[in-house]
PDB file of N, CA, C and O in Angstrom:
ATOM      1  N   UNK A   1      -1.704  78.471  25.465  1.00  0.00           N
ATOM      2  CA  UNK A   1      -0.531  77.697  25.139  1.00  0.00           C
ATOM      3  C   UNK A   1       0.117  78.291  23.894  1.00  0.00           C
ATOM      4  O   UNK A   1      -0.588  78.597  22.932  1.00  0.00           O
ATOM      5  N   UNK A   2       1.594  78.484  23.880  1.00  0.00           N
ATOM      6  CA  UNK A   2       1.963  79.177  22.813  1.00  0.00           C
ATOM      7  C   UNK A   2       2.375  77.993  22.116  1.00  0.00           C
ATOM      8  O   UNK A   2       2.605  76.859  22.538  1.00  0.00           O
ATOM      9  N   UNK A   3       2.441  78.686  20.487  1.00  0.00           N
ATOM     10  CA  UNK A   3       3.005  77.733  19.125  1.00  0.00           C
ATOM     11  C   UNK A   3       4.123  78.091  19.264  1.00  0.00           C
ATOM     12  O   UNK A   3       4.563  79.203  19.554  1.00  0.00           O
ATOM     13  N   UNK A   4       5.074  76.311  18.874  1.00  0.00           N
ATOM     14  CA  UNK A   4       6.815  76.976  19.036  1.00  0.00           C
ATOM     15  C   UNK A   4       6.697  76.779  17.143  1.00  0.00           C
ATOM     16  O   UNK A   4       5.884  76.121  16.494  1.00  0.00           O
ATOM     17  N   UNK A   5       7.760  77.567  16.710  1.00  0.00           N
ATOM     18  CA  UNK A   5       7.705  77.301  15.242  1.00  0.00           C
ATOM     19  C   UNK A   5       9.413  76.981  15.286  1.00  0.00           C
ATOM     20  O   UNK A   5      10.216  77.553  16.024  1.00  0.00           O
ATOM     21  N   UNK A   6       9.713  75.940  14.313  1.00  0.00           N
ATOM     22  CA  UNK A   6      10.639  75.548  13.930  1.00  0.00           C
ATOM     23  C   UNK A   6      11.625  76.472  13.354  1.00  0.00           C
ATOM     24  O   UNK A   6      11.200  76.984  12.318  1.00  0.00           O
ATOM     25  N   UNK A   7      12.924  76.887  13.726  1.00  0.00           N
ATOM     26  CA  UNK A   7      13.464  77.358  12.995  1.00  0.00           C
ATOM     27  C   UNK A   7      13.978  77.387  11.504  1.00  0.00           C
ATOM     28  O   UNK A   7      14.398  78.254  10.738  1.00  0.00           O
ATOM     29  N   UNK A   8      13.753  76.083  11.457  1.00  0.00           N
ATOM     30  CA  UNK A   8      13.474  76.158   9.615  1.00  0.00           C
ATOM     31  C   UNK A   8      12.431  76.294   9.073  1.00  0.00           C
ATOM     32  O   UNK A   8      12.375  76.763   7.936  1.00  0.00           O
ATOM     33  N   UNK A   9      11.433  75.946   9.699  1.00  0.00           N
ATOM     34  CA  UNK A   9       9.991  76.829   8.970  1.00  0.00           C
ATOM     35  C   UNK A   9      10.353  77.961   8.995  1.00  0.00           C
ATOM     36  O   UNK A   9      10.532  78.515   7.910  1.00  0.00           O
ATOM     37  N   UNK A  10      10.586  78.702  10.233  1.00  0.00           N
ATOM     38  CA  UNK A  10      10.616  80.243  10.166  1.00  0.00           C
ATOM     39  C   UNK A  10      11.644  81.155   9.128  1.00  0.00           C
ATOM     40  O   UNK A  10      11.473  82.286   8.673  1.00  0.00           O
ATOM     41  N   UNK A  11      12.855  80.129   8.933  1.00  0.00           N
ATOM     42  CA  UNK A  11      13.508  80.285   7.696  1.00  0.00           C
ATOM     43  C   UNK A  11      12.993  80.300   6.091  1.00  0.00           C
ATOM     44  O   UNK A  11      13.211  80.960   5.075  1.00  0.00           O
ATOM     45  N   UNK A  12      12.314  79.351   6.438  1.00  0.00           N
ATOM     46  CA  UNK A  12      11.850  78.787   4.912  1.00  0.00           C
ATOM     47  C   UNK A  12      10.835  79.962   4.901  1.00  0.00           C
ATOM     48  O   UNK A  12      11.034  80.783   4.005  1.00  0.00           O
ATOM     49  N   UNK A  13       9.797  80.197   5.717  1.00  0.00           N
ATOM     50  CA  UNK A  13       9.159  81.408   5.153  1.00  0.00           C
ATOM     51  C   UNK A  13       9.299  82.680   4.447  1.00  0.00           C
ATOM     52  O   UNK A  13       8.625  83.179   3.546  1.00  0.00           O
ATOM     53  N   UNK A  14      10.392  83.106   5.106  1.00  0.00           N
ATOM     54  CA  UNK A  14      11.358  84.525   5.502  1.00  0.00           C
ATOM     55  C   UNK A  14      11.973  84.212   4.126  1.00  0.00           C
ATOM     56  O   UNK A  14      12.208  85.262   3.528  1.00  0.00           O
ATOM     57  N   UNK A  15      12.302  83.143   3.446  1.00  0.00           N
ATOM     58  CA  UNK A  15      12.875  83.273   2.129  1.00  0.00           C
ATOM     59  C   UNK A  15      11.517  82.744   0.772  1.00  0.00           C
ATOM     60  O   UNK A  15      11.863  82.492  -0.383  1.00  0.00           O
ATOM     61  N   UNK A  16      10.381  82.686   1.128  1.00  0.00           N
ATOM     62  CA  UNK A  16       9.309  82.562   0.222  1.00  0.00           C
ATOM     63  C   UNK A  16       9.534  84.017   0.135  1.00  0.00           C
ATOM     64  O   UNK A  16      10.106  84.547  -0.818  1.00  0.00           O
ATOM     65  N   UNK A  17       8.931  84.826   1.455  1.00  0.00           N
ATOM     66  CA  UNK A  17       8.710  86.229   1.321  1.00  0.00           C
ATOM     67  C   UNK A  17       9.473  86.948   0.289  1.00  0.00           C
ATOM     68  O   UNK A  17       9.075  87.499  -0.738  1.00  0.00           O
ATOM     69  N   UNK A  18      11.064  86.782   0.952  1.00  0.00           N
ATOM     70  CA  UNK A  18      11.897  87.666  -0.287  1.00  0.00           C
ATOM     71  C   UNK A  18      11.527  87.210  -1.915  1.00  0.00           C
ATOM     72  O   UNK A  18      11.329  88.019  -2.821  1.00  0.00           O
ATOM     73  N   UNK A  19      11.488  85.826  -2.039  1.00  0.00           N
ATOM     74  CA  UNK A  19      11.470  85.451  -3.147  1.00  0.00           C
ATOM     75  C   UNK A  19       9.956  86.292  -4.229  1.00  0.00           C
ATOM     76  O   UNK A  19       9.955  86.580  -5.426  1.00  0.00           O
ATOM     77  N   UNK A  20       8.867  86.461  -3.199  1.00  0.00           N
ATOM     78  CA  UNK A  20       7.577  86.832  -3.789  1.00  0.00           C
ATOM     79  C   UNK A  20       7.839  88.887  -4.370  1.00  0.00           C
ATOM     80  O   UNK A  20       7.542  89.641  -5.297  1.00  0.00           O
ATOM     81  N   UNK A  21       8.452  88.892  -3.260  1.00  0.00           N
ATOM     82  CA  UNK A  21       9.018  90.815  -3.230  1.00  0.00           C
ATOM     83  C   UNK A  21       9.948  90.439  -4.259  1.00  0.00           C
ATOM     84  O   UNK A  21       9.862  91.078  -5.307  1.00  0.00           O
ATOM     85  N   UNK A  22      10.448  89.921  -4.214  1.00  0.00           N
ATOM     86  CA  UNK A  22      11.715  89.867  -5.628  1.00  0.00           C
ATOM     87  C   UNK A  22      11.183  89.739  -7.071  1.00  0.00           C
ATOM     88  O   UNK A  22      11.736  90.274  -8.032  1.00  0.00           O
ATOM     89  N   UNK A  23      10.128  89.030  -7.144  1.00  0.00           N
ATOM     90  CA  UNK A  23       9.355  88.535  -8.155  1.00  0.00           C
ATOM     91  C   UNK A  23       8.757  89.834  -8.020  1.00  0.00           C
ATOM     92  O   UNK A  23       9.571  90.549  -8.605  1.00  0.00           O
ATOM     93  N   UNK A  24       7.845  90.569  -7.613  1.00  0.00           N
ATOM     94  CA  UNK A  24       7.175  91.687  -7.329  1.00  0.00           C
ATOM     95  C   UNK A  24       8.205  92.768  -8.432  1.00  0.00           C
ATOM     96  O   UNK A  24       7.977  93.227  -9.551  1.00  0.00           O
ATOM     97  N   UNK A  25       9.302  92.875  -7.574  1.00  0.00           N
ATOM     98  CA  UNK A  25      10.098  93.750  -8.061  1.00  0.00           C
ATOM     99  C   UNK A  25      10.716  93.865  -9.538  1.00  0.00           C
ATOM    100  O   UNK A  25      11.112  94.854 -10.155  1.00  0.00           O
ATOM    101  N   UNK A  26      10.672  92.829  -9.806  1.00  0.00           N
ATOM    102  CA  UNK A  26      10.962  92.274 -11.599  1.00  0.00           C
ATOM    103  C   UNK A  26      10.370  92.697 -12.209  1.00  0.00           C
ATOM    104  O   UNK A  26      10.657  93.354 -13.209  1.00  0.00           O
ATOM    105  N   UNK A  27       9.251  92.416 -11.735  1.00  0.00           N
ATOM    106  CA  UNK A  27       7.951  92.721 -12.461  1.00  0.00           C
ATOM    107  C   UNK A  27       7.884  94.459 -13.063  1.00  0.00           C
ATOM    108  O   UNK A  27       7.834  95.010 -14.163  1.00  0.00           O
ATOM    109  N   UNK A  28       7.925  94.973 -11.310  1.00  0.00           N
ATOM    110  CA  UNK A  28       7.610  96.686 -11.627  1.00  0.00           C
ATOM    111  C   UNK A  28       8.875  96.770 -12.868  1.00  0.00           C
ATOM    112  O   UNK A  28       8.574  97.163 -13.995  1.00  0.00           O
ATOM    113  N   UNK A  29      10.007  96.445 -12.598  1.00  0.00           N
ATOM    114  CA  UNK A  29      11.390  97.062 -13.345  1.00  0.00           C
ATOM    115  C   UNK A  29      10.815  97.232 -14.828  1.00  0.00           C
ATOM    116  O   UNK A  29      10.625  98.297 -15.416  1.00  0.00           O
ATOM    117  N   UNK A  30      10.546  95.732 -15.369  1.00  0.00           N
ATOM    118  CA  UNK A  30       9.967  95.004 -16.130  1.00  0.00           C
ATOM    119  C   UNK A  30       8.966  95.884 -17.145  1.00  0.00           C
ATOM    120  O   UNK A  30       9.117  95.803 -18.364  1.00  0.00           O
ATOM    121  N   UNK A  31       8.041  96.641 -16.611  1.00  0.00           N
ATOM    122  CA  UNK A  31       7.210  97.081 -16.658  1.00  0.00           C
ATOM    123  C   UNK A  31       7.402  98.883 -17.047  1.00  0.00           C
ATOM    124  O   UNK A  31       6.724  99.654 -17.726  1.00  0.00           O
ATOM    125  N   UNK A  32       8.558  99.034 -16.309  1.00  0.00           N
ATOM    126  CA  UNK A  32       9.037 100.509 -15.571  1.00  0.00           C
ATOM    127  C   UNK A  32       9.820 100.915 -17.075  1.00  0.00           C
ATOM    128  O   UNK A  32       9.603 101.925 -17.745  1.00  0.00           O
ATOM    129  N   UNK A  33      10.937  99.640 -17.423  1.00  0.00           N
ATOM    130  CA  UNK A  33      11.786  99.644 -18.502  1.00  0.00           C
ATOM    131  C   UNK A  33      11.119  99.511 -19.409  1.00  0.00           C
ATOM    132  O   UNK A  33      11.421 100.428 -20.173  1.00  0.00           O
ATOM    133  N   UNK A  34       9.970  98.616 -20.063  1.00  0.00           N
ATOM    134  CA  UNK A  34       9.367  98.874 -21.266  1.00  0.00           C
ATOM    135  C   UNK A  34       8.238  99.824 -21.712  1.00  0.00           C
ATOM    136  O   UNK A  34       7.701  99.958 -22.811  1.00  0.00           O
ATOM    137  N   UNK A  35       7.999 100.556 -20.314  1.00  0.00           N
ATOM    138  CA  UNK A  35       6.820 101.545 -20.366  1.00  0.00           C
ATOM    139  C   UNK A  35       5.511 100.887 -21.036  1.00  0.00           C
ATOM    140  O   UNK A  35       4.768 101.423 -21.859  1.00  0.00           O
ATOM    141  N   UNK A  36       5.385  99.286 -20.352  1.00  0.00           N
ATOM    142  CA  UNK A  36       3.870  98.686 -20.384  1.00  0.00           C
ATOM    143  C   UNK A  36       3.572  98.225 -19.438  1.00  0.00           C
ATOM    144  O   UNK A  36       4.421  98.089 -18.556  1.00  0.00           O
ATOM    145  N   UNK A  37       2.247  97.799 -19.240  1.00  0.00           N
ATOM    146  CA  UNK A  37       1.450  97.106 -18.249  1.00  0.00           C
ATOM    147  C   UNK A  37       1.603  95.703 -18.508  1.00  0.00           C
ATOM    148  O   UNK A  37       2.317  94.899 -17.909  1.00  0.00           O
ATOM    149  N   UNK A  38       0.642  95.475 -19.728  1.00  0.00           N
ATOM    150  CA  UNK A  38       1.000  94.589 -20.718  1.00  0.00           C
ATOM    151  C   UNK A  38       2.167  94.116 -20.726  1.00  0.00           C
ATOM    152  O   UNK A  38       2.909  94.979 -21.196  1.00  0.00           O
ATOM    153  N   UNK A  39       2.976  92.799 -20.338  1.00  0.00           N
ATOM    154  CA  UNK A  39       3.920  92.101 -21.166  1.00  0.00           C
ATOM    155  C   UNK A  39       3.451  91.241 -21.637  1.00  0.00           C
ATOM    156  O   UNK A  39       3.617  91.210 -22.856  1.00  0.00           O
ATOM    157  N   UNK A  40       2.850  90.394 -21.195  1.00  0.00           N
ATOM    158  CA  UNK A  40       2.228  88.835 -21.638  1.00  0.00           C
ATOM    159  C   UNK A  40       0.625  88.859 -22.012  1.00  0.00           C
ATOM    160  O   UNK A  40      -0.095  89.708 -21.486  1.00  0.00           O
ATOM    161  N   UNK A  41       0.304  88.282 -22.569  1.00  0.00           N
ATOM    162  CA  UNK A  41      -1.762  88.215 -23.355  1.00  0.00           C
ATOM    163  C   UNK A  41      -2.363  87.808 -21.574  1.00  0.00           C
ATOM    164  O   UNK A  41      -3.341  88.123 -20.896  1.00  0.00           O
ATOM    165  N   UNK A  42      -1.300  87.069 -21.407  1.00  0.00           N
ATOM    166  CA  UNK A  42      -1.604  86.238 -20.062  1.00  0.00           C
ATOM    167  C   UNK A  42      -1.561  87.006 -18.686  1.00  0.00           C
ATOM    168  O   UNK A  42      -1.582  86.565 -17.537  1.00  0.00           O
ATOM    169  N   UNK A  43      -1.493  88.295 -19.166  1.00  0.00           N
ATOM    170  CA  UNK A  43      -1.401  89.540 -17.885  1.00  0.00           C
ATOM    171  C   UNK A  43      -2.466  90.044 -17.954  1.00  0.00           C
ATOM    172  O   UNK A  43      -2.779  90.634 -16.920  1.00  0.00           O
ATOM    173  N   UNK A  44      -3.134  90.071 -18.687  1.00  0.00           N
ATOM    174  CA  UNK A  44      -4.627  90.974 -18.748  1.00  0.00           C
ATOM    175  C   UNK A  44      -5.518  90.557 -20.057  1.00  0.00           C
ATOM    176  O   UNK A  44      -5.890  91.443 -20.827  1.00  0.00           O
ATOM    177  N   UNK A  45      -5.789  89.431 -20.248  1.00  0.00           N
ATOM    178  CA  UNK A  45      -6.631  88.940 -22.058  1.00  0.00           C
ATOM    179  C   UNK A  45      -7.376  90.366 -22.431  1.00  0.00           C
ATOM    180  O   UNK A  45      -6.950  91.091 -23.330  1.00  0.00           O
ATOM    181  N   UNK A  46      -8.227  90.599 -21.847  1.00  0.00           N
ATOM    182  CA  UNK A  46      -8.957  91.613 -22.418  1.00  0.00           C
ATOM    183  C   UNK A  46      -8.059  92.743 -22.657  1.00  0.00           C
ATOM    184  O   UNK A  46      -8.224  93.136 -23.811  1.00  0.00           O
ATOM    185  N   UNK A  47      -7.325  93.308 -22.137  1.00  0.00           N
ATOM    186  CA  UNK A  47      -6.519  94.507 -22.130  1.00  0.00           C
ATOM    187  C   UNK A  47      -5.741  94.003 -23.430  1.00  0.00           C
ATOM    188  O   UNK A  47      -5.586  94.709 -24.426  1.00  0.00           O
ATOM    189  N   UNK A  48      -5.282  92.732 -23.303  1.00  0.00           N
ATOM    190  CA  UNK A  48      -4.375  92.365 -24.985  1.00  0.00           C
ATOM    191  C   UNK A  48      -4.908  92.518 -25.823  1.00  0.00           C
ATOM    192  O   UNK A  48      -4.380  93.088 -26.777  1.00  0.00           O
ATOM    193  N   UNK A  49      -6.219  92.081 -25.871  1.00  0.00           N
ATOM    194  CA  UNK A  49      -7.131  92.271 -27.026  1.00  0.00           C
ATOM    195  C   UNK A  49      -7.503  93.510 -27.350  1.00  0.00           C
ATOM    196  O   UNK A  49      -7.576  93.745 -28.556  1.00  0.00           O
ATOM    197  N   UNK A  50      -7.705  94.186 -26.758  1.00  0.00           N
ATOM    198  CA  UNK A  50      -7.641  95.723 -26.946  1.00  0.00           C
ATOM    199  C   UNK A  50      -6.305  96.261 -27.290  1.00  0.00           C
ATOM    200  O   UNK A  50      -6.071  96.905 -28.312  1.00  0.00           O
ATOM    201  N   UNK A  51      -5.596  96.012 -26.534  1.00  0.00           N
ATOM    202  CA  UNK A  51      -3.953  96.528 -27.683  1.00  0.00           C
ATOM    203  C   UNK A  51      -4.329  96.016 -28.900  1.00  0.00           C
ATOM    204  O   UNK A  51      -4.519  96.969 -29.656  1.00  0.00           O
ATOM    205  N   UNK A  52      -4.599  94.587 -29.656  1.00  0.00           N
ATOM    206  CA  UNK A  52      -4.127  93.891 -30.748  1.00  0.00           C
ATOM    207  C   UNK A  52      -5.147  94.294 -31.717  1.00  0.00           C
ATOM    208  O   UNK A  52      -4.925  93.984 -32.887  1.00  0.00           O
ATOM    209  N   UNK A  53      -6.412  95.040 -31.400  1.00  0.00           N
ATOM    210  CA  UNK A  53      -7.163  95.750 -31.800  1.00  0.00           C
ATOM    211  C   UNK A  53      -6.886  97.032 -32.152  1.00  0.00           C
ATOM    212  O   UNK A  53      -6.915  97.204 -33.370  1.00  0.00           O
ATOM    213  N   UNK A  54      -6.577  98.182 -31.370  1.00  0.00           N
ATOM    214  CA  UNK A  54      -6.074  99.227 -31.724  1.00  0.00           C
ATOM    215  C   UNK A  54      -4.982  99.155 -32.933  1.00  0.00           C
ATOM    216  O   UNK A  54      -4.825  99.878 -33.917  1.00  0.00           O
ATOM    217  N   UNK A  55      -4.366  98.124 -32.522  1.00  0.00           N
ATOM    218  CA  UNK A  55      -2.355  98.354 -33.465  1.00  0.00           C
ATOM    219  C   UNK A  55      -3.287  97.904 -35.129  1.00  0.00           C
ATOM    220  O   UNK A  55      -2.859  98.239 -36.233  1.00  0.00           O
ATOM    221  N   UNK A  56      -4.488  97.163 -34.919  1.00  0.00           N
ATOM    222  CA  UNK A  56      -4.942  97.014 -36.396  1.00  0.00           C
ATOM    223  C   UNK A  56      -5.366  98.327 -36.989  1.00  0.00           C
ATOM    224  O   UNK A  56      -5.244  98.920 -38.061  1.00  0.00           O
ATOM    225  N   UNK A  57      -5.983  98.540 -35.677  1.00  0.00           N
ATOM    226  CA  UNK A  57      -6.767  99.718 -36.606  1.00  0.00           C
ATOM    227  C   UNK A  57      -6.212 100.884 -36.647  1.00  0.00           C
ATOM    228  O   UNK A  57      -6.773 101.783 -37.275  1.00  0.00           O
ATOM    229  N   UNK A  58      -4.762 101.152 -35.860  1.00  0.00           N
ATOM    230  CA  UNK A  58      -3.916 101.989 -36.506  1.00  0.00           C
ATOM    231  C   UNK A  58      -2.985 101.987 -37.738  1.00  0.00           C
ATOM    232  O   UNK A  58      -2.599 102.901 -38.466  1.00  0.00           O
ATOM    233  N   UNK A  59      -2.688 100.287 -37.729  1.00  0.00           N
ATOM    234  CA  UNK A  59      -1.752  99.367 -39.361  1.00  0.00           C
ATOM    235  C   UNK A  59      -3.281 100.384 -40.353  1.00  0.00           C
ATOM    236  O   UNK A  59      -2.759 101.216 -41.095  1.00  0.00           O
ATOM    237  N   UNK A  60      -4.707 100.415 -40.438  1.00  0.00           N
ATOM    238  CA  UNK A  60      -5.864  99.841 -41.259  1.00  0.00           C
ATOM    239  C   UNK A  60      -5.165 101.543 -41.380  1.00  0.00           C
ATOM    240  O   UNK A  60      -4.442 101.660 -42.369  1.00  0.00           O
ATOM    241  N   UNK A  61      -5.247 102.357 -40.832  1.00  0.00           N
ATOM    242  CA  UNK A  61      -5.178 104.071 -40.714  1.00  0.00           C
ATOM    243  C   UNK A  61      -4.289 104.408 -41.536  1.00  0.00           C
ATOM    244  O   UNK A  61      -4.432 105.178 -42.485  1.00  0.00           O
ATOM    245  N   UNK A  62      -3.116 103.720 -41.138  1.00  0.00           N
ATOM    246  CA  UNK A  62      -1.553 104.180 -41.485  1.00  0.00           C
ATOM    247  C   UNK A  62      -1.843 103.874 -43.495  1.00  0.00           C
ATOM    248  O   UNK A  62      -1.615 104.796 -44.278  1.00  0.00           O
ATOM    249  N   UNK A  63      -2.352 102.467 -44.002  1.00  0.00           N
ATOM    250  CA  UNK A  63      -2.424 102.193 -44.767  1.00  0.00           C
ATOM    251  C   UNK A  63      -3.565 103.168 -45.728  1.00  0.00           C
ATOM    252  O   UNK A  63      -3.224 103.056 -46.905  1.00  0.00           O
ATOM    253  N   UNK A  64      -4.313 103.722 -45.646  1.00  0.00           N
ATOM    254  CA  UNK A  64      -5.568 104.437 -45.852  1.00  0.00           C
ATOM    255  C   UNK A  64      -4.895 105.768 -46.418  1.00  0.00           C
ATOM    256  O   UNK A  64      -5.359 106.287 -47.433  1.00  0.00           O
ATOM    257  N   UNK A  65      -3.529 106.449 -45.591  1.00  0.00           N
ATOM    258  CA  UNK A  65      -3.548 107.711 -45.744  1.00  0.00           C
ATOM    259  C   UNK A  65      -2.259 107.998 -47.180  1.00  0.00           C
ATOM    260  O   UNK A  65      -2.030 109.138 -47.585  1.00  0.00           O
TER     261      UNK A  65
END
């Protein structure tokens, strides 16, 4: 027995999709334009913490020389 699907479900999906690829795509630009991975702490904690680590201990370097 086949499933009939509603044409507005099948709508409403078809525009989640774009919406998720669109979001997708922000993202890369996003990413592409500031030449990081990193935008938010909330994109990778550990990876932030390791940036916010390094930038000290390059401030601790810079100050030293």
């Amino acid at each position: 027995m086949a499933t009939r699907i509603a044409t507005a479900n099948y709508f409403q999906r078809n525009v989640a999709q774009l919406q998720t690829r669109q979001a997708n795509l922000d993202r890369a630009q996003l990413e592409l334009s500031t030449g990081k991975k990193i935008i938010n702490p909330s994109d990778d904690p550990t990876g932030a913490n390791t940036v916010i680590r390094l930038k000290k201990e390059i401030h601790r370097s810079a100050i030293d020389i």
